[in-house]
C-alpha positions as CSV (number, residue, x, y, z in Angstrom):
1,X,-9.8,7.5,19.8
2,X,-7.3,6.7,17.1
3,X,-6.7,3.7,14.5
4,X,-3.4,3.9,14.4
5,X,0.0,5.1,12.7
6,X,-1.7,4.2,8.9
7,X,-0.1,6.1,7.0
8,X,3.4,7.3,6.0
9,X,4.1,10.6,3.6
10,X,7.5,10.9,2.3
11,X,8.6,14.1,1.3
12,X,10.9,13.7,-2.5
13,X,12.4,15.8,-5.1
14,X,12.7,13.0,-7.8
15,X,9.7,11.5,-7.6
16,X,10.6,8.3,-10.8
17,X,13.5,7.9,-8.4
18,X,11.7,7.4,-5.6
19,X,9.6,5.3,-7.3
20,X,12.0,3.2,-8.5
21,X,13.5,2.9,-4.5
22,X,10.0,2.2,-3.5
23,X,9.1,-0.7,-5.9
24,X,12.0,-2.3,-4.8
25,X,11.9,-2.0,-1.2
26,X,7.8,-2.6,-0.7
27,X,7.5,-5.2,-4.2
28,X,4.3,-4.1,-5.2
29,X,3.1,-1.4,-8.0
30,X,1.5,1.7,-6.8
31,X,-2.8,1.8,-6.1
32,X,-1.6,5.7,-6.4
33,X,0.5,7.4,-9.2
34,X,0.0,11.0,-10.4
35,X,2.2,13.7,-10.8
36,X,1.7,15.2,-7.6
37,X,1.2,11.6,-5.1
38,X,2.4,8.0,-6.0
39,X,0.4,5.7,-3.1
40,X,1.5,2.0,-1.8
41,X,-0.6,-0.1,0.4
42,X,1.4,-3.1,2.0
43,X,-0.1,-5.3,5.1
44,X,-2.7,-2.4,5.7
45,X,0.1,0.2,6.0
46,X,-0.6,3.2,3.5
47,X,3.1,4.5,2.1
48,X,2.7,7.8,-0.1
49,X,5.7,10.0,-1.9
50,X,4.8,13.5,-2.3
51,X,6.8,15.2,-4.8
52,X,5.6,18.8,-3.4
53,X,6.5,17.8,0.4
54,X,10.0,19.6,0.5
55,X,9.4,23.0,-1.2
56,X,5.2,23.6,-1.5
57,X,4.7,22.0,2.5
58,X,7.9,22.7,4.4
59,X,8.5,18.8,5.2
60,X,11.7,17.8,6.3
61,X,11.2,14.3,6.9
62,X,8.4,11.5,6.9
63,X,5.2,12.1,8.6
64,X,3.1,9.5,9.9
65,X,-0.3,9.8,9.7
66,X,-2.8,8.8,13.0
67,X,-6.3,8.0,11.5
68,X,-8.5,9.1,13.9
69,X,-12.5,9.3,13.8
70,X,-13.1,13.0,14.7
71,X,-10.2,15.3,13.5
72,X,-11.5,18.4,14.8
73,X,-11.5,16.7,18.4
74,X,-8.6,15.3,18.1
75,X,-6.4,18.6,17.0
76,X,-8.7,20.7,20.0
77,X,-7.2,17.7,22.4
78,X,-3.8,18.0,21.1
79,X,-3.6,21.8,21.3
80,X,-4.9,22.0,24.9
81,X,-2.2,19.6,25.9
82,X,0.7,21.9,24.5
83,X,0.6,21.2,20.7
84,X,0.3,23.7,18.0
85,X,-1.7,23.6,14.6
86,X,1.0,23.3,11.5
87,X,-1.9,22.5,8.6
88,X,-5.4,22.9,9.5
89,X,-7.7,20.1,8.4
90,X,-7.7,19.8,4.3
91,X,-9.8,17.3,1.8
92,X,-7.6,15.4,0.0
93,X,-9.7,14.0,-1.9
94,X,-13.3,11.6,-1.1
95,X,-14.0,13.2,2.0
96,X,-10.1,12.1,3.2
97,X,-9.5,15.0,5.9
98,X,-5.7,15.5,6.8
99,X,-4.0,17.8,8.8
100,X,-0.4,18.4,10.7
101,X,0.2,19.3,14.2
102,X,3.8,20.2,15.8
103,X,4.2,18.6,19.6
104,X,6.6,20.8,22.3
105,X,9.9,19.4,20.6
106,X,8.9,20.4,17.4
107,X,8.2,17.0,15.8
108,X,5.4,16.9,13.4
109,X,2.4,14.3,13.7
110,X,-0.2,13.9,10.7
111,X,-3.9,13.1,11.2
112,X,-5.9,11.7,9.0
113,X,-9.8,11.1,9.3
114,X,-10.6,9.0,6.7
């Protein structure tokens, strides 16, 4: 069972520019802002800039996050269907549980148990 597409992760290599872009698209300050993640939440939708996304994680792109209740479930359902494990599951912090999987065409989809 899943929540939903939560949460958004951009990948970016200047992370004051971003933040600058980011204020002025969403209009709100960040709930996040360290050195390594800079967090928005808008209408329930979680929008985070990591500054280590390109180089330390291999993202080229946004990932969306599913929240989901039972990660461990959900990745063993998502491998037996065809998928393949990118990031196995990591604490990020509170008990937050994230991971990354990579679907037959190569596209990544994040999972988050929160």
């Amino acid at each position: 069972m899943t929540a939903g597409l939560q949460t958004i992760i951009y990948p970016v290599t200047d992370l004051a520019k971003a933040k600058s872009v980011f204020a002025a698209l969403l209009g709100v300050d960040p709930i996040a802002d360290t050195p390594y993640y800079v967090g928005y939440r808008v209408a329930g939708q979680d929008i985070g800039l990591d500054p280590n996304g390109h180089a330390g994680k291999g993202m080229t792109g946004p990932i969306g996050y599913w929240h989901v209740e039972d990660i461990e479930k959900r990745i063993a359902a998502l491998v037996e269907a065809g998928a393949t494990v990118d990031r196995e599951p990591k604490d990020v912090g509170g008990g937050k549980l994230i991971a990354t999987i990579t679907d037959a065409d190569g596209n990544m989809i994040g999972l988050l148990q929160p």
